[in-house]
VEXNUFI-884171 format. One record per atom (N, C-alpha, C): x, y, z; residue in one letter. Coordinates in steps of 0.2 Angstrom, whole numbers, plus 2048, in hexadecimal, padded with zeros to 3 digits. Last residue first. Example, Ala and Ser with C-alpha at 12.3 -4.5 7.8 and 13.67 -1.06 7.14 Angstrom:
! residues 2
8407F5823S8447FB824S840800827S8427E4827A83E7EA827A8427F0827A
END
This chain:
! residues 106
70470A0A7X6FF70A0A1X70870C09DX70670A0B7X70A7060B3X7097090AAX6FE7140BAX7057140BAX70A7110B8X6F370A0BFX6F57110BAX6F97120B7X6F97020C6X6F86FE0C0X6F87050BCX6FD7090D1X7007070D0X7007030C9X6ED70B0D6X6F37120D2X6F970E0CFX6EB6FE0D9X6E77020D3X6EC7070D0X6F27000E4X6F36F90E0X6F16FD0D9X6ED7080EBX6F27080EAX6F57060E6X6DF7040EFX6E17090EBX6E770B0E9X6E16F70F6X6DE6F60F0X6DF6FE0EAX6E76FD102X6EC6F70FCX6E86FA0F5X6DC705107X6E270A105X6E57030FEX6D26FF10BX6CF700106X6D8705104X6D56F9119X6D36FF117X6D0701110X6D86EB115X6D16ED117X6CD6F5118X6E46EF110X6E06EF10BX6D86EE10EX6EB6F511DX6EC6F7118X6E56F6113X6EA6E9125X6E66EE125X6E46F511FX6F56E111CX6ED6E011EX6E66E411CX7006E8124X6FD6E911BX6F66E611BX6FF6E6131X6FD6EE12DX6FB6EE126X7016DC137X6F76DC137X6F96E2131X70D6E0144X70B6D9140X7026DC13DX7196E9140X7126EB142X70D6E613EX7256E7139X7256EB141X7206E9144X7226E012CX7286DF130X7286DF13AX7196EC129X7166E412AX71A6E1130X7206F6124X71F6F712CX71D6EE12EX7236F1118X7296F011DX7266F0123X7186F4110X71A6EC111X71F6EC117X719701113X7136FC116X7146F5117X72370310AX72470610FX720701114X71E7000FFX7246FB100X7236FC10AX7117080FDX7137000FDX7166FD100X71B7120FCX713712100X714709102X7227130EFX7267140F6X71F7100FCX71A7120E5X71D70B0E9X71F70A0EEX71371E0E8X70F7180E7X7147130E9X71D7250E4X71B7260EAX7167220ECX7217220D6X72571F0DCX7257200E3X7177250CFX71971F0CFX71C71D0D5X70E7320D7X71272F0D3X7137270D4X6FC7350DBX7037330DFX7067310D7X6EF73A0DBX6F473D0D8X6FB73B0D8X6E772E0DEX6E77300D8X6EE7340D5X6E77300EBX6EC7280E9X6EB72C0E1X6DC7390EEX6E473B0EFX6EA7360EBX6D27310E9X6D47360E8X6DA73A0E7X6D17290F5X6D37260ECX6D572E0EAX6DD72F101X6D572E0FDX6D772B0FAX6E873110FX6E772E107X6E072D105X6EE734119X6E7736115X6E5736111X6F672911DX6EF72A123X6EA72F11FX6FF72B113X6FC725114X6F3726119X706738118X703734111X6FD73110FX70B734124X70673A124X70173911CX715728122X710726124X708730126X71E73011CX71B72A116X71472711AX722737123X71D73D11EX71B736119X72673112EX72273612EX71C735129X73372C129X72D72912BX72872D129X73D73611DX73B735125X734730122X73F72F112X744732114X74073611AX73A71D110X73872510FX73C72A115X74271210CX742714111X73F71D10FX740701106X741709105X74170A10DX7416F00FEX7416F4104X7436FC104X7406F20EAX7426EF0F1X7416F50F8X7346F40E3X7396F70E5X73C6F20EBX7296E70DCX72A6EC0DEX7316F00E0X7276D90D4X7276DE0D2X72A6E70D6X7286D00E3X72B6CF0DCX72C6D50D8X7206D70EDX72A6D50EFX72C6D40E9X7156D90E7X7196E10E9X7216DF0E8X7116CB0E7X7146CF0E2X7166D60E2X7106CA0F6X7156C50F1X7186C90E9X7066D30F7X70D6D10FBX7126CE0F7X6FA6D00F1X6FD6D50F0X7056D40F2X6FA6C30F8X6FC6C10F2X6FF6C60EFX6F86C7106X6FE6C2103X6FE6C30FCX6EC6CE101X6F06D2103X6F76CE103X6E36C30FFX6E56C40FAX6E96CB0FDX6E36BD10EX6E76B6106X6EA6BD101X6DD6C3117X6E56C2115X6E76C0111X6D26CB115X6D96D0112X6DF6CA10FX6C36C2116X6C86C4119X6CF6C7113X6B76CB109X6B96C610BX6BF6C8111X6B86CC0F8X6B16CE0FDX6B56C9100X6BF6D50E9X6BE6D00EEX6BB6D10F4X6BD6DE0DEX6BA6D90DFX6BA6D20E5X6CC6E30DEX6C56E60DFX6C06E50E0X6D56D90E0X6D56DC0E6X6CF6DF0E6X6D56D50D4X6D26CE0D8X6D06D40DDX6D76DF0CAX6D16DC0C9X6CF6D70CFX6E66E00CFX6E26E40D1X6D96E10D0X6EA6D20CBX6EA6D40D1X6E66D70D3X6E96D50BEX6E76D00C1X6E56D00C6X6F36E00BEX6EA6E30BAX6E76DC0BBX6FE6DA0BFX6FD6E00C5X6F36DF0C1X6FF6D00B3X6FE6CD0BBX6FC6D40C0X7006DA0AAX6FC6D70A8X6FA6D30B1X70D6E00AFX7066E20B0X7026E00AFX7166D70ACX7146D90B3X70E6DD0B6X7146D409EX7126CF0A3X7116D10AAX
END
């Protein structure tokens, strides 16, 4: 069931043309249901140096749980830094995330 809704999700994220917020919410909603609870990468640093050079490419080779950490960690900054998960998926970084995340799942 939880993948079948993550490989939903993922299909909406890759196909949608538009503002972030609704379907970053939605990503939002099911990270909180499905995901890790709140983390803390053992420094800041190294979750946000990750993050700033992440390809597809790079999101390729991540584990499972450096993918969630990623996620949780962004949902969190949200908290600190109104607009970042957002920006997150106007990057084009959520939608790749989200993707590894469904690999991952298999």
């Amino acid at each position: 069931m939880m993948r079948d809704d993550l490989a939903s999700l993922v299909d909406d994220l890759r196909r949608h043309d538009g503002p972030w917020e609704e379907p970053a919410a939605r990503a939002r909603v099911f990270l909180e249901e499905h995901g890790p609870g709140p983390t803390d990468w053992p420094t800041w640093e190294t979750g946000a140096e990750l993050y700033a050079a992440l390809t597809p490419e790079r999101v390729s080779t991540l584990d499972r749980e450096t993918t969630l950490l990623l996620l949780s960690g962004l949902a969190r900054e949200e908290e600190h830094r109104t607009g970042a998960w957002v920006a997150m998926f106007e990057s084009g970084r959520g939608t790749w995330l989200f993707e590894r995340w469904l690999e991952l799942s298999r």
